[in-house]
N, C-alpha and C positions, 0 to 999 in steps of 0.2 A: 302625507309626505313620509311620515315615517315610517307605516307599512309599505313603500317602495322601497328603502332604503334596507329594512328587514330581509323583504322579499332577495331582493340583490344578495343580499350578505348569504343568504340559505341556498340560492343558487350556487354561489362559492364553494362551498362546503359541502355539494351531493357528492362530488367522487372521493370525499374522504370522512365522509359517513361513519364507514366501518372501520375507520383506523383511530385507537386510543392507545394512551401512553398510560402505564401503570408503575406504581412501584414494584411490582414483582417484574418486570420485565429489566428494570434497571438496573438490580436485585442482583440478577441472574446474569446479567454482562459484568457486573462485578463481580462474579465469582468466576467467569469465564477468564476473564481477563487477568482476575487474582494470578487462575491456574496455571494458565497460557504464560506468565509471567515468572511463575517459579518453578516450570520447570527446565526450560534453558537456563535458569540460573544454576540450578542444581547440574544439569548437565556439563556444564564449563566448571564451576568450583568442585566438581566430584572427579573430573576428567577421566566421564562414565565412557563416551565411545574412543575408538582407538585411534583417531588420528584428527588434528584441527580441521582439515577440509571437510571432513563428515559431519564435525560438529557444526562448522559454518553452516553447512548447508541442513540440514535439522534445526539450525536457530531460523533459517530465511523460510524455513517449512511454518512456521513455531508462529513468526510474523506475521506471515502472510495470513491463516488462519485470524491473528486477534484483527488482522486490519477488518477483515468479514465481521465479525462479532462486533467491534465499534459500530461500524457501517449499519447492520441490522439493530442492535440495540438504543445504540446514543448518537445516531445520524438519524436513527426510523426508516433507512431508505430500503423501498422494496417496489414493486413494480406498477403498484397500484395507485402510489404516490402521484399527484399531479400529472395521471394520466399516464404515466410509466416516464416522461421528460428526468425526468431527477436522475435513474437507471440509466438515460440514454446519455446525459449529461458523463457521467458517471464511466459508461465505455468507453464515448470518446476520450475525454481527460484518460484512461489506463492506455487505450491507443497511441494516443500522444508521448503521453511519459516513456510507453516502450521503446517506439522510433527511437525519439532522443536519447535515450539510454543505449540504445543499439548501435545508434547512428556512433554516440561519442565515444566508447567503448570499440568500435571500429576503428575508427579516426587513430584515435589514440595507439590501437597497435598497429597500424601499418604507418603511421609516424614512427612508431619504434623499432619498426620491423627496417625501414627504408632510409633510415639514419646515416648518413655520412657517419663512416667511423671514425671517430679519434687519432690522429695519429700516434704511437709510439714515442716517448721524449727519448729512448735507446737509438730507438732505429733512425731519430730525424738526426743524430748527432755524427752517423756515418754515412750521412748523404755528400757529396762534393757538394 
């Protein structure tokens, strides 16, 4: 019985075989991460580029980057994972989060685009 129960368990575990977790790999997302992390700091308290919208968008460059580096490092996820499912997991959920980012971000300005405007308290005062 409990060579079935072996056997099972090593069937489990053929398609992740060749995937180990080291300390030098941990290692190295923390220093990724360290990096990733101080230099948009440096960028904003040095107020190195010339204009905030630049900087904004060089911090969301800056992001998006360590979001991969977590991902690869301290999530482990890569395509070999559980058959590549974790990756596919992984595009849907960014698909999703897009739309709805998109979606509300749309919404939002053509609410604000389509506003009934305010009236005037000047101009309501010379109405008959």
């Amino acid at each position: 019985m409990a060579a079935n129960h072996a056997h099972g368990h090593a069937d489990h575990l053929d398609g992740e075989a060749d995937f180990h977790v080291s300390y030098k790999g941990y290692f190295t997302g923390f220093i990724l991460s360290v990096i990733l992390t101080a230099i948009p700091f440096w960028l904003v308290m040095g107020k190195v580029l010339p204009s905030a919208k630049v900087t904004g968008f060089v911090i969301l460059g800056f992001a998006a980057v360590q979001m991969v580096v977590h991902m690869i490092y301290f999530l482990h996820m890569n395509a070999k994972i559980e058959g590549g499912w974790s990756m596919l997991a992984l595009l849907f959920t960014i698909v999703l989060v897009v739309i709805m980012m998109a979606g509300s971000i749309w919404v939002m300005y053509h609410m604000n685009t389509n506003m009934m405007p305010t009236p005037d308290p000047a101009a309501m005062r010379n109405m008959p």
